[in-house]
PDB file of N, H, CA, C and O in Angstrom:
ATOM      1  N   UNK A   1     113.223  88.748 100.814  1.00  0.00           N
ATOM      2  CA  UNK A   1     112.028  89.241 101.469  1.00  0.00           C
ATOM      3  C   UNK A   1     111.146  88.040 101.816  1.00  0.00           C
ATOM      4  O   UNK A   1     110.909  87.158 100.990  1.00  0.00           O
ATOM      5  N   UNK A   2     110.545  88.033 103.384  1.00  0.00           N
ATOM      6  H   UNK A   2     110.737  88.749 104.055  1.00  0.00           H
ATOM      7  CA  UNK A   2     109.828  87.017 103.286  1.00  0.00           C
ATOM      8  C   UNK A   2     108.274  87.637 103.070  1.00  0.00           C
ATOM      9  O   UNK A   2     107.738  88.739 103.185  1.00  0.00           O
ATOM     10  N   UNK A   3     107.833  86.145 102.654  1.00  0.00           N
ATOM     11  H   UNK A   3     108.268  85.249 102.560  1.00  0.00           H
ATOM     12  CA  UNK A   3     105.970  86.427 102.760  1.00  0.00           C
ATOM     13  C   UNK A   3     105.070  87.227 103.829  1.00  0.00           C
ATOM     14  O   UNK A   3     103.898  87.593 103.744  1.00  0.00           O
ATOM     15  N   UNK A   4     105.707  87.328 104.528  1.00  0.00           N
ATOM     16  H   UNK A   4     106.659  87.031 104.597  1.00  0.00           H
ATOM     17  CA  UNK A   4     105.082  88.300 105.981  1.00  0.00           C
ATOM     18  C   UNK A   4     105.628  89.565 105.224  1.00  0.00           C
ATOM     19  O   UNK A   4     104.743  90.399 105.034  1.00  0.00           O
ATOM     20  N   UNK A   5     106.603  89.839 104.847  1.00  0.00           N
ATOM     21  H   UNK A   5     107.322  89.161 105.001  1.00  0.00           H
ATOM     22  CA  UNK A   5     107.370  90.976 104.629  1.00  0.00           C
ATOM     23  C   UNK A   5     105.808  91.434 103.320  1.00  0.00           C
ATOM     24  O   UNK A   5     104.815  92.152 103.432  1.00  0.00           O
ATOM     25  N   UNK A   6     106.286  90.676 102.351  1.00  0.00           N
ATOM     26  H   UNK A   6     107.093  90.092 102.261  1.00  0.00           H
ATOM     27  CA  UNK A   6     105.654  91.000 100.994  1.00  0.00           C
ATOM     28  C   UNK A   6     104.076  91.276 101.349  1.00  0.00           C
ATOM     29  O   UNK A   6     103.446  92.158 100.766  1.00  0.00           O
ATOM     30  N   UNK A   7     103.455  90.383 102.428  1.00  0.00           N
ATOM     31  H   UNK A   7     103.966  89.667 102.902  1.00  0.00           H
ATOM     32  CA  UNK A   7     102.184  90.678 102.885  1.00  0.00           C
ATOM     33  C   UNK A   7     101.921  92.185 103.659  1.00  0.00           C
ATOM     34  O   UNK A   7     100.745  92.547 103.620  1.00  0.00           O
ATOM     35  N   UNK A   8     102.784  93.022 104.293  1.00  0.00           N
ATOM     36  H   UNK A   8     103.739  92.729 104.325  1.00  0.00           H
ATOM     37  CA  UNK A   8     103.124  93.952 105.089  1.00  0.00           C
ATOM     38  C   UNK A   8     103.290  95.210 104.050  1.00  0.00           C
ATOM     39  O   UNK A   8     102.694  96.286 104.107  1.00  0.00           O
ATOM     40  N   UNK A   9     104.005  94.896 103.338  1.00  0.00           N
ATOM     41  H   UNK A   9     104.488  94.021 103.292  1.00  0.00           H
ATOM     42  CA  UNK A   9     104.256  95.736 102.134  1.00  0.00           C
ATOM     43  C   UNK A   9     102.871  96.045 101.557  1.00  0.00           C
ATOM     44  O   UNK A   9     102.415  97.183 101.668  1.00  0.00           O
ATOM     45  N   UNK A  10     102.233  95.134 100.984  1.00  0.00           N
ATOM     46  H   UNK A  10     102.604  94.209 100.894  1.00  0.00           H
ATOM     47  CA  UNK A  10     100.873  95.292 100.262  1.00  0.00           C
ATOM     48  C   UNK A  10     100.140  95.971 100.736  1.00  0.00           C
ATOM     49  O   UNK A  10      99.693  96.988 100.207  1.00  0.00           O
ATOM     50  N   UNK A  11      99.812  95.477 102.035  1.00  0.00           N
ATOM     51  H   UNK A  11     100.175  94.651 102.466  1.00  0.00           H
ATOM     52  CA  UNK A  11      98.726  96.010 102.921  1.00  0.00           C
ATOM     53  C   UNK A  11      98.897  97.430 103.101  1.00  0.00           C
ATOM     54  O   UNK A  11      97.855  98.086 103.118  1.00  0.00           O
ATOM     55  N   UNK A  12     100.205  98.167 103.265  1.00  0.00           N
ATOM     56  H   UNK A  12     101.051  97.634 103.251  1.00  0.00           H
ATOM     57  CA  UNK A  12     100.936  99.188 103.600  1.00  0.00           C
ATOM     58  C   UNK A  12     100.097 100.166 102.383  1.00  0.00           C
ATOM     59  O   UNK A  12      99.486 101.223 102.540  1.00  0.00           O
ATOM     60  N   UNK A  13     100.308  99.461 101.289  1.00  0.00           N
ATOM     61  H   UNK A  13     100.804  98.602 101.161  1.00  0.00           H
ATOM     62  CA  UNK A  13     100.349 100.429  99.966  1.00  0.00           C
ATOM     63  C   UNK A  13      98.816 100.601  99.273  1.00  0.00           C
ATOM     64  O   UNK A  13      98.368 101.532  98.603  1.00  0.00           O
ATOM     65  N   UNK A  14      98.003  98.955  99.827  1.00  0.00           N
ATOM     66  H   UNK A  14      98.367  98.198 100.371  1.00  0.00           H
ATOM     67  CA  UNK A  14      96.678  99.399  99.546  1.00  0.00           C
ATOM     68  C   UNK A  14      95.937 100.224 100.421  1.00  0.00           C
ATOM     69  O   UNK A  14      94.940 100.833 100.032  1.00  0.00           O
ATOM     70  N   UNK A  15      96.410 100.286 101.706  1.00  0.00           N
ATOM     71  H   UNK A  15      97.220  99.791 102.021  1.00  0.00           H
ATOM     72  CA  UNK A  15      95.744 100.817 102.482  1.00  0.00           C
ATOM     73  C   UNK A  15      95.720 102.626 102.780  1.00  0.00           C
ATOM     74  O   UNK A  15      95.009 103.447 103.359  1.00  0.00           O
ATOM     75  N   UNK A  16      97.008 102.586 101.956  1.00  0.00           N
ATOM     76  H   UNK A  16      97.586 101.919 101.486  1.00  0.00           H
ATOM     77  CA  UNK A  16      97.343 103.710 101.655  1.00  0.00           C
ATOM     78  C   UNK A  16      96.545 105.117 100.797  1.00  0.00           C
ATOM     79  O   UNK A  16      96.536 106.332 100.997  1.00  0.00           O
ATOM     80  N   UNK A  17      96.037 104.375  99.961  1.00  0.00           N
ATOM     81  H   UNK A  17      96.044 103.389  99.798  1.00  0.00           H
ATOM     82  CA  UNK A  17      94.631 104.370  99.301  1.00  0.00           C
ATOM     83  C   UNK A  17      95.802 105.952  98.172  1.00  0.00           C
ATOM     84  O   UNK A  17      95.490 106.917  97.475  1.00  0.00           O
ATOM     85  N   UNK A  18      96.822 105.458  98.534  1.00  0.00           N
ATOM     86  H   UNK A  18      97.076 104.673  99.100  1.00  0.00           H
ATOM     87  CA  UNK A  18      97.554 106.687  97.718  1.00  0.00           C
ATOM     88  C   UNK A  18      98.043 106.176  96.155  1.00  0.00           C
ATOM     89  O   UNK A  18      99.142 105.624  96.115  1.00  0.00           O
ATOM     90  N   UNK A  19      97.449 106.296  95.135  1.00  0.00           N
ATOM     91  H   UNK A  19      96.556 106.745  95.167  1.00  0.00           H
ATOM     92  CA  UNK A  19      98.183 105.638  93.716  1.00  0.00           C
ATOM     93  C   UNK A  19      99.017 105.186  93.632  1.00  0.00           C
ATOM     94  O   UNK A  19      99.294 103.987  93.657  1.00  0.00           O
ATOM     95  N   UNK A  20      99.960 106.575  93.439  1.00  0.00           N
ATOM     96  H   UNK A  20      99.736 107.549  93.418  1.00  0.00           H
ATOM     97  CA  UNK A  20     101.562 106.371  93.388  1.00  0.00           C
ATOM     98  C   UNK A  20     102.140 105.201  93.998  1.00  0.00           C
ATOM     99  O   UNK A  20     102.792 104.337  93.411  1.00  0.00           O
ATOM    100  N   UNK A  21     101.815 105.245  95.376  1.00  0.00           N
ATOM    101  H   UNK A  21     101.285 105.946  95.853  1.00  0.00           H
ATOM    102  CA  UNK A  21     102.362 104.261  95.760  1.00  0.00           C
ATOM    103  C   UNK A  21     101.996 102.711  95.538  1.00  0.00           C
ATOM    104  O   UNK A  21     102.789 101.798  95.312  1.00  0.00           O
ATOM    105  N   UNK A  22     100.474 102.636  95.670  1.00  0.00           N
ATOM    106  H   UNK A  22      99.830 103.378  95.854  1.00  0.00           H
ATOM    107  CA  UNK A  22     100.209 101.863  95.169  1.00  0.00           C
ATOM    108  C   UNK A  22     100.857 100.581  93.635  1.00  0.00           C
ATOM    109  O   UNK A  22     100.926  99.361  93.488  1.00  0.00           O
ATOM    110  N   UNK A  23     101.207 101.856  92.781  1.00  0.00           N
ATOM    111  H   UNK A  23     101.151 102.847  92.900  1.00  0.00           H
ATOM    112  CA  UNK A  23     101.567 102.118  91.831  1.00  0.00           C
ATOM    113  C   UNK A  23     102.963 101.125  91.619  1.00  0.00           C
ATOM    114  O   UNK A  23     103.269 100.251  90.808  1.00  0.00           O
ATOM    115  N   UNK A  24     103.596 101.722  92.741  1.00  0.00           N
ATOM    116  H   UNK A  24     103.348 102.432  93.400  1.00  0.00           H
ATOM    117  CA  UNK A  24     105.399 102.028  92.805  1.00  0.00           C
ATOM    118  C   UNK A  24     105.148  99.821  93.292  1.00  0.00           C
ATOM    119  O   UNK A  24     105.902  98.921  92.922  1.00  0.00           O
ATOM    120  N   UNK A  25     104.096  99.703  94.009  1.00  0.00           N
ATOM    121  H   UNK A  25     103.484 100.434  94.310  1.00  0.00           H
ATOM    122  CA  UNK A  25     103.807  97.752  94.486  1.00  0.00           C
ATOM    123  C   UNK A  25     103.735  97.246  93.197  1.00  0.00           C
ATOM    124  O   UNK A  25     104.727  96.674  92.745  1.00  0.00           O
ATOM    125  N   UNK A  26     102.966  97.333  92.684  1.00  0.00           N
ATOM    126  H   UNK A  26     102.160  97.798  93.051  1.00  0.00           H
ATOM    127  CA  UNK A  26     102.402  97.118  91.546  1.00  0.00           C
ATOM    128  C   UNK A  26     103.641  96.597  90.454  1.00  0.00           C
ATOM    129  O   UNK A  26     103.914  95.448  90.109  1.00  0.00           O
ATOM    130  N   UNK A  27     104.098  97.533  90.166  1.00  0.00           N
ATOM    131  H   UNK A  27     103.877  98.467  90.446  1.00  0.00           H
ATOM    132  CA  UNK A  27     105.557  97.567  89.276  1.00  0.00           C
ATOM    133  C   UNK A  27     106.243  96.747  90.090  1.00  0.00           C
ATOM    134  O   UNK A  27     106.746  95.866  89.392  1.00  0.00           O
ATOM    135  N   UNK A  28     106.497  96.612  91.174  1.00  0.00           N
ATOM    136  H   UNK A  28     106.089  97.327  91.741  1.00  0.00           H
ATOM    137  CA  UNK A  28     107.984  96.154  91.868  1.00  0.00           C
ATOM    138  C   UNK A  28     107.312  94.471  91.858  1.00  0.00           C
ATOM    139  O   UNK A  28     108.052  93.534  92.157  1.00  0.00           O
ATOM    140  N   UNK A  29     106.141  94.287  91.556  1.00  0.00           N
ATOM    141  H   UNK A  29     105.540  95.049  91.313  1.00  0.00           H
ATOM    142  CA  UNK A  29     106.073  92.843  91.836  1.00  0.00           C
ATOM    143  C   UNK A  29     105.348  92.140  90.589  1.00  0.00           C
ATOM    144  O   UNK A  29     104.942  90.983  90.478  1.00  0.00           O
ATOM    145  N   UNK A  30     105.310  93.432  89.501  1.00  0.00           N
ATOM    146  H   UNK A  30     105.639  94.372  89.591  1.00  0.00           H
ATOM    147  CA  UNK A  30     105.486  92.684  88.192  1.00  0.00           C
ATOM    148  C   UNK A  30     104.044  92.905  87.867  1.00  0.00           C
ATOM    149  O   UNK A  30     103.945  92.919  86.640  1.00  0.00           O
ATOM    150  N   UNK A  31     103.093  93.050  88.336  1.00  0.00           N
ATOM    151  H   UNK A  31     103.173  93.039  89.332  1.00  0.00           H
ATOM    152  CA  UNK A  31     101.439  93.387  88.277  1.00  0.00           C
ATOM    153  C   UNK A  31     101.138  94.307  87.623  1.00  0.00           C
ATOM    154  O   UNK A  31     101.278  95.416  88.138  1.00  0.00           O
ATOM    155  N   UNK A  32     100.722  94.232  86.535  1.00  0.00           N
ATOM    156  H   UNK A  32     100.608  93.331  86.117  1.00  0.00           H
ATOM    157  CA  UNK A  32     100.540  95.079  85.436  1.00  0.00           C
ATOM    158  C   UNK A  32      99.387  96.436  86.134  1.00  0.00           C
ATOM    159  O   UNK A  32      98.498  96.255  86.966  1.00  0.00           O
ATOM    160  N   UNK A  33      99.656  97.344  85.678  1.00  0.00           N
ATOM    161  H   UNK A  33     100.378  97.491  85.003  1.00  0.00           H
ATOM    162  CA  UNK A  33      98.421  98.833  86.473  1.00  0.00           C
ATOM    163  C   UNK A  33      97.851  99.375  85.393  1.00  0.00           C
ATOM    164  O   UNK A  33      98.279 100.243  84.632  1.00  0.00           O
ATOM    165  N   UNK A  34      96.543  98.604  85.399  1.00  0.00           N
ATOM    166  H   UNK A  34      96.195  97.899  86.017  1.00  0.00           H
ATOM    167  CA  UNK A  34      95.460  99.373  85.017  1.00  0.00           C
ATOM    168  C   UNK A  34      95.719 100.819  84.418  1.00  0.00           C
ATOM    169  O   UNK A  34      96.061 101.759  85.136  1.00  0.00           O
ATOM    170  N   UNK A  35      95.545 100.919  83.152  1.00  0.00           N
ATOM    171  H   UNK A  35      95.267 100.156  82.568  1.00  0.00           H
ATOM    172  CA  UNK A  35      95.262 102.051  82.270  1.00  0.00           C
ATOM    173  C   UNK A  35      94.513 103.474  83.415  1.00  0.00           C
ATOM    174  O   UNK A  35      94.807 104.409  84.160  1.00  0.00           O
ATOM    175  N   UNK A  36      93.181 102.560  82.698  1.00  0.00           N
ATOM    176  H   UNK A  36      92.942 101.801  82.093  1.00  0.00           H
ATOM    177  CA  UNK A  36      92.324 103.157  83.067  1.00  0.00           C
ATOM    178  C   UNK A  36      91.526 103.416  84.711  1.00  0.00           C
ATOM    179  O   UNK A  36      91.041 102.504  85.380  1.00  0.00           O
ATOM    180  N   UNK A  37      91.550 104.613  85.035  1.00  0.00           N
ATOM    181  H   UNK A  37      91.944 105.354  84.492  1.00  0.00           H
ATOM    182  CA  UNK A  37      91.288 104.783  86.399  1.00  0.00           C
ATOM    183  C   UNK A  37      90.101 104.185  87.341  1.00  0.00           C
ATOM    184  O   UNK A  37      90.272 103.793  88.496  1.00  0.00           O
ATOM    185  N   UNK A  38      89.002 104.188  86.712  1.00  0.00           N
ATOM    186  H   UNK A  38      88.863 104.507  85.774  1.00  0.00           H
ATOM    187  CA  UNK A  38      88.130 103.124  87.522  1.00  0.00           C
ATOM    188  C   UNK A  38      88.408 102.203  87.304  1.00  0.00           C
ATOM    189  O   UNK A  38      88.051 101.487  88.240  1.00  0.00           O
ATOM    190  N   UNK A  39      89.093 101.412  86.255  1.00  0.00           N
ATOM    191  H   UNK A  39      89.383 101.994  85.495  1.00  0.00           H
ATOM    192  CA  UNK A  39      89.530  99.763  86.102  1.00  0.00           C
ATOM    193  C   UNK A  39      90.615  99.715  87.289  1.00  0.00           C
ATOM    194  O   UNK A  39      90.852  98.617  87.792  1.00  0.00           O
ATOM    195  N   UNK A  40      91.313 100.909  87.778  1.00  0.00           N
ATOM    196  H   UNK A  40      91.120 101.801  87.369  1.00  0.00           H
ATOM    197  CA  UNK A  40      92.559 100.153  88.935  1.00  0.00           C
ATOM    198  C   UNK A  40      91.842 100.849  90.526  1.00  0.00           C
ATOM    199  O   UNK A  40      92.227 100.467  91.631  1.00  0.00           O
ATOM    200  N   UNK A  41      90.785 101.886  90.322  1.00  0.00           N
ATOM    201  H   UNK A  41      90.472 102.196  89.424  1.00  0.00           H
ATOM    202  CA  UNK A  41      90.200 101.706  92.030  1.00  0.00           C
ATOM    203  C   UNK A  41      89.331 100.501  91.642  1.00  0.00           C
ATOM    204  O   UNK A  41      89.483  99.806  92.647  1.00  0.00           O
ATOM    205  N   UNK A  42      88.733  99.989  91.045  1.00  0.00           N
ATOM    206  H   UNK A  42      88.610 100.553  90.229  1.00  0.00           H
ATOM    207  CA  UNK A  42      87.810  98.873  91.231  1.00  0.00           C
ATOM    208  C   UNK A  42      88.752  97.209  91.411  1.00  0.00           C
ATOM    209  O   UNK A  42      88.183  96.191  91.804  1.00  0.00           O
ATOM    210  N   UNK A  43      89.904  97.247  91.119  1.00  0.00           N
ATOM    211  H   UNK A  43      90.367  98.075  90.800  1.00  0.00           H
ATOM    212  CA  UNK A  43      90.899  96.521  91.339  1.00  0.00           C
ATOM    213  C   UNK A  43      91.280  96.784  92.946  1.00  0.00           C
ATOM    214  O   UNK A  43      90.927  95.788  93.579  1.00  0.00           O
ATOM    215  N   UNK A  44      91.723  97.526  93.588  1.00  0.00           N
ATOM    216  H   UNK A  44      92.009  98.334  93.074  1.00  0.00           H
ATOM    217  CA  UNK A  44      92.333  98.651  94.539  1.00  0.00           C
ATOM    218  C   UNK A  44      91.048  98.034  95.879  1.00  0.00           C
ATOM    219  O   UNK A  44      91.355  97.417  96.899  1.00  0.00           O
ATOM    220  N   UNK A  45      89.364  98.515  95.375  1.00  0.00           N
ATOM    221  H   UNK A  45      89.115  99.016  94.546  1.00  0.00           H
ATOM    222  CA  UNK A  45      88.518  98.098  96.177  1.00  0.00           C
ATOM    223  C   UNK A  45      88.734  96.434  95.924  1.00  0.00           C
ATOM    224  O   UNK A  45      89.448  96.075  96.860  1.00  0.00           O
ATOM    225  N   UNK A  46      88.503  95.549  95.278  1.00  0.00           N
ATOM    226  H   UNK A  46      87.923  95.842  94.518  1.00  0.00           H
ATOM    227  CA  UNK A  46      88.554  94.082  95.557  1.00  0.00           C
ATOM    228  C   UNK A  46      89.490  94.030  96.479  1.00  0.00           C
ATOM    229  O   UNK A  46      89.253  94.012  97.687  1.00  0.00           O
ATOM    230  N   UNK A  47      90.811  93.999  95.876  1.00  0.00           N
ATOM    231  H   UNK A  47      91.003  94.014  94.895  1.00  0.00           H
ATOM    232  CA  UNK A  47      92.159  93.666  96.743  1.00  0.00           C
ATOM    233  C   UNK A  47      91.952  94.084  98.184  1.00  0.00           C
ATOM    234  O   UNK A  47      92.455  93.392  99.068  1.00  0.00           O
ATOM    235  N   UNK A  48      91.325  95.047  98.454  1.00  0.00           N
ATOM    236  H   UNK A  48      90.915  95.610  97.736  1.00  0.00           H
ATOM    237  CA  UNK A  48      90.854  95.784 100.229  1.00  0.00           C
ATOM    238  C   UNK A  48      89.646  94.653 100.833  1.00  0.00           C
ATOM    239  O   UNK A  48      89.479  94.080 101.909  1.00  0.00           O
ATOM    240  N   UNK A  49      88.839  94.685  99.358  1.00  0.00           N
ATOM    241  H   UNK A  49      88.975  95.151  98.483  1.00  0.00           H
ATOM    242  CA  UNK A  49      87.896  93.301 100.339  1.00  0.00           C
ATOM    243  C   UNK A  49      88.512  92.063 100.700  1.00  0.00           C
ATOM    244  O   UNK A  49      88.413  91.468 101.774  1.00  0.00           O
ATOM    245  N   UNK A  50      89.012  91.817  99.914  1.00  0.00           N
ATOM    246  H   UNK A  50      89.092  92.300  99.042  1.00  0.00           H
ATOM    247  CA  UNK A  50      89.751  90.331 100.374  1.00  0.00           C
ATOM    248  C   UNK A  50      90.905  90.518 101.398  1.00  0.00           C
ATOM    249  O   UNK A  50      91.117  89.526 102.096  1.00  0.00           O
ATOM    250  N   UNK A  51      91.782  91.729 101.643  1.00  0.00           N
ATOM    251  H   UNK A  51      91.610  92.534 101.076  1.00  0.00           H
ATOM    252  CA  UNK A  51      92.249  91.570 103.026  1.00  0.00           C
ATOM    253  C   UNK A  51      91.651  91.892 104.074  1.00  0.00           C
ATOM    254  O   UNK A  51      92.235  91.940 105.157  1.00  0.00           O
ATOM    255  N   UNK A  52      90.641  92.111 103.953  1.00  0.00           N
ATOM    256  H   UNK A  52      90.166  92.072 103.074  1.00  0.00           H
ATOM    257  CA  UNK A  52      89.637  92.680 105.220  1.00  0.00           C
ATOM    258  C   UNK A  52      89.870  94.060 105.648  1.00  0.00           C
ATOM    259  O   UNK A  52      89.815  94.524 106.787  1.00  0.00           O
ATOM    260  N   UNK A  53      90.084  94.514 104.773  1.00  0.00           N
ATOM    261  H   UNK A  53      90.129  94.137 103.848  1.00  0.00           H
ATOM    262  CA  UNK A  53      90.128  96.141 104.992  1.00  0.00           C
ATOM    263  C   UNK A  53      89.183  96.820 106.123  1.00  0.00           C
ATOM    264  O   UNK A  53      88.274  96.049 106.427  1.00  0.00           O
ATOM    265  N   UNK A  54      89.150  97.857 106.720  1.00  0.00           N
ATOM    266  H   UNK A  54      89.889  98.484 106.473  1.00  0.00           H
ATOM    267  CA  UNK A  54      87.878  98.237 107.583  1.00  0.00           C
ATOM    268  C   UNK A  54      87.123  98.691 106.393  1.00  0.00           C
ATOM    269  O   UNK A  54      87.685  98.852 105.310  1.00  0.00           O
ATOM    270  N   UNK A  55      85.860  98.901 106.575  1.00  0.00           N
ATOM    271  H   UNK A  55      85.403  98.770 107.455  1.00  0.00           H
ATOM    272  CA  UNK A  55      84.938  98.977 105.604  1.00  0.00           C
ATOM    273  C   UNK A  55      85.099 100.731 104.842  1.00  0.00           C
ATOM    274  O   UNK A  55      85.049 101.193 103.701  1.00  0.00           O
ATOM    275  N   UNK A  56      85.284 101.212 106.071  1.00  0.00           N
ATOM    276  H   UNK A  56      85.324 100.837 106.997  1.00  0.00           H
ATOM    277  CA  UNK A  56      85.592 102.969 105.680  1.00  0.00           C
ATOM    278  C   UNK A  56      86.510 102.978 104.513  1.00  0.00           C
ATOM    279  O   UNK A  56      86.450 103.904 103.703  1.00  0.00           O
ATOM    280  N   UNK A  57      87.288 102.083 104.389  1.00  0.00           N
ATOM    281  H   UNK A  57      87.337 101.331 105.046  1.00  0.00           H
ATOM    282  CA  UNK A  57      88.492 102.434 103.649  1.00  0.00           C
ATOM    283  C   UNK A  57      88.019 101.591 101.723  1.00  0.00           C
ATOM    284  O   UNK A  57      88.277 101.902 100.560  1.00  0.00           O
ATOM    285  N   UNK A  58      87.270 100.506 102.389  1.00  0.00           N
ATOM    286  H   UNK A  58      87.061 100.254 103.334  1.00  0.00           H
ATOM    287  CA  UNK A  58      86.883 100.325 100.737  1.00  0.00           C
ATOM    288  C   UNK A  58      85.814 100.845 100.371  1.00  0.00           C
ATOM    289  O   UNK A  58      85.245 100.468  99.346  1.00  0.00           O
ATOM    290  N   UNK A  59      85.198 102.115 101.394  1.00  0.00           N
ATOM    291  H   UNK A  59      85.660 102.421 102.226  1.00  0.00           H
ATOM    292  CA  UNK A  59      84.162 102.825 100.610  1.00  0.00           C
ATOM    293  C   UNK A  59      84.920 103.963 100.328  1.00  0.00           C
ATOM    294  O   UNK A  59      84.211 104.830  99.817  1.00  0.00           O
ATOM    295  N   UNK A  60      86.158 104.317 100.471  1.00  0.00           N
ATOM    296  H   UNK A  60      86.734 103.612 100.886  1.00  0.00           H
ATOM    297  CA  UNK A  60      86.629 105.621  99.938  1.00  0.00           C
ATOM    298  C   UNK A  60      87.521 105.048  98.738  1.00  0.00           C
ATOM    299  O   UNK A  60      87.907 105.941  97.984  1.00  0.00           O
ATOM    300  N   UNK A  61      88.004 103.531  98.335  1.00  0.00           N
ATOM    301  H   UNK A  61      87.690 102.806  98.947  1.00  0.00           H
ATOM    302  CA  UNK A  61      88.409 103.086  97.069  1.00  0.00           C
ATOM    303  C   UNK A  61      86.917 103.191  96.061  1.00  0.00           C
ATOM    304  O   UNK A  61      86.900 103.696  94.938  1.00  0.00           O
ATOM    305  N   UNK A  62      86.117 102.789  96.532  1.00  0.00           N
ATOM    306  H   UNK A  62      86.130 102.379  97.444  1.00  0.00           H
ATOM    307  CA  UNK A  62      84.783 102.725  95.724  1.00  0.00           C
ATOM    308  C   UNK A  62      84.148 104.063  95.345  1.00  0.00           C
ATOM    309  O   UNK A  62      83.691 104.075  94.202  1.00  0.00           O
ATOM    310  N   UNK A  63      84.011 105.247  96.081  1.00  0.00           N
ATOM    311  H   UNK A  63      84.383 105.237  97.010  1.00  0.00           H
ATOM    312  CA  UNK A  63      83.709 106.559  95.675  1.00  0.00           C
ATOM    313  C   UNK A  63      84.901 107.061  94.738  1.00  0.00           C
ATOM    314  O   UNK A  63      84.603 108.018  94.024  1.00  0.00           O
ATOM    315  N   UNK A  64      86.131 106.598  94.633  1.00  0.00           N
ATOM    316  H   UNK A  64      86.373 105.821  95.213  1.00  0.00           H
ATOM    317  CA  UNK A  64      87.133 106.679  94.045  1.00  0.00           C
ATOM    318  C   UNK A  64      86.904 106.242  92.841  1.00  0.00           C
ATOM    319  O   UNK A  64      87.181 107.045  91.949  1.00  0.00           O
ATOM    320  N   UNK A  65      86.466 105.175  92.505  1.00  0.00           N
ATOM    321  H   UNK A  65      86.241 104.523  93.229  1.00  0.00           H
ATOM    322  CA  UNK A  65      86.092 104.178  91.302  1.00  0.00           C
ATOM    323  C   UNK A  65      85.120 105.013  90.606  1.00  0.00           C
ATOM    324  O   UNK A  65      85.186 105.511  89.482  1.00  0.00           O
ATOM    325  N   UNK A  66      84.228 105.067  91.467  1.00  0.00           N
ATOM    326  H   UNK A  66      84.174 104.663  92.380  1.00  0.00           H
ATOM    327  CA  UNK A  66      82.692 106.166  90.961  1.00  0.00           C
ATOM    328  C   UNK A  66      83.435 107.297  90.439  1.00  0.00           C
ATOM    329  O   UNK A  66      83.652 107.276  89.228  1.00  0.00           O
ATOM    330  N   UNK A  67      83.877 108.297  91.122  1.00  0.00           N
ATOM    331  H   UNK A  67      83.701 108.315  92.107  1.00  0.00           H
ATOM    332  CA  UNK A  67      84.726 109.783  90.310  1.00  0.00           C
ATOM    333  C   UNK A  67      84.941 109.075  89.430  1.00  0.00           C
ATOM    334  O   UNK A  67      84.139 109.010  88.498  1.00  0.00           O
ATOM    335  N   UNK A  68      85.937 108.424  89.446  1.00  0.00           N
ATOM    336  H   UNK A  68      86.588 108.477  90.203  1.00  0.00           H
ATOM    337  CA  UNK A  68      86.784 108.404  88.147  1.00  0.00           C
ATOM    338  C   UNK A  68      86.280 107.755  87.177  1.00  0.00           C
ATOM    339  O   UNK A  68      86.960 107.694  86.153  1.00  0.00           O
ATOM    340  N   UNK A  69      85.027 107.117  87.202  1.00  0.00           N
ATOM    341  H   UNK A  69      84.475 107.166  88.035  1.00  0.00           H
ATOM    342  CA  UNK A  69      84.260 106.306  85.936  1.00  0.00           C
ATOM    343  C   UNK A  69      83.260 107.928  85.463  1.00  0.00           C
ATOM    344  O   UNK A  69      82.409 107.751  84.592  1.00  0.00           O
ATOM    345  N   UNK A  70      83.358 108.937  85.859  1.00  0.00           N
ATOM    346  H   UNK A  70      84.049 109.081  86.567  1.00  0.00           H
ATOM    347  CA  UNK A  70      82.388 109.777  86.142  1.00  0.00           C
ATOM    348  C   UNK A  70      80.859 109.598  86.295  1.00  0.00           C
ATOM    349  O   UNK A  70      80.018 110.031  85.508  1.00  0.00           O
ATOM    350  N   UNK A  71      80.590 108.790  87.593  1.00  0.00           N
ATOM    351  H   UNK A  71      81.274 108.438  88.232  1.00  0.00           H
ATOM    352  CA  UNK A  71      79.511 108.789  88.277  1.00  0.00           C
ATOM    353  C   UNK A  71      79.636 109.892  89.867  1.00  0.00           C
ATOM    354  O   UNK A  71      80.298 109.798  90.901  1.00  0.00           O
ATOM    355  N   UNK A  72      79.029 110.488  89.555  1.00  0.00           N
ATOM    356  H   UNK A  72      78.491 110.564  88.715  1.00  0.00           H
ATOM    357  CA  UNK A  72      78.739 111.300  90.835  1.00  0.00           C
ATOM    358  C   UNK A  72      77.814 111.206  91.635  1.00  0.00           C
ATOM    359  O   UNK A  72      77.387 112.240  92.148  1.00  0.00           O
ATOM    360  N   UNK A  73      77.144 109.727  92.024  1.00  0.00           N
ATOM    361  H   UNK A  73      77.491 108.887  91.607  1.00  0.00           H
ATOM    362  CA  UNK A  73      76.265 109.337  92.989  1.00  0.00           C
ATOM    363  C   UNK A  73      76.950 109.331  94.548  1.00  0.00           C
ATOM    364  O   UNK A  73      76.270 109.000  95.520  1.00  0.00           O
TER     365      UNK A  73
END
């Protein structure tokens, strides 16, 4: 697999904003997954900021983070 590949892949799975799959990256490249559920959307939102995610998408990892820490702001 090349680095374009592995970069394509990532992007695919964070952007996905779907766990599982997320999940299924995670494992396949050795990256340990977060227990706990706001510890891996607050992981989930960084990783989206630093590829430049559109912004819509790391505010629906971040309301994600919020549920699941149970903040309902």
């Amino acid at each position: 697999m090349t680095v374009e590949q592995l970069v394509q892949e990532r992007d695919t799975a964070l952007l996905s904003l779907d766990k599982s799959r997320i999940c299924v990256f995670m494992r396949t490249w050795g990256i340990p997954v977060p227990q706990d559920d706001g510890v891996f959307w607050t992981t989930v939102r960084d990783a989206l900021i630093e590829i430049g995610a559109p912004w819509r998408t790391v505010q629906s990892a971040e309301i994600r983070r919020r549920y699941a820490g149970g903040e309902r702001r």
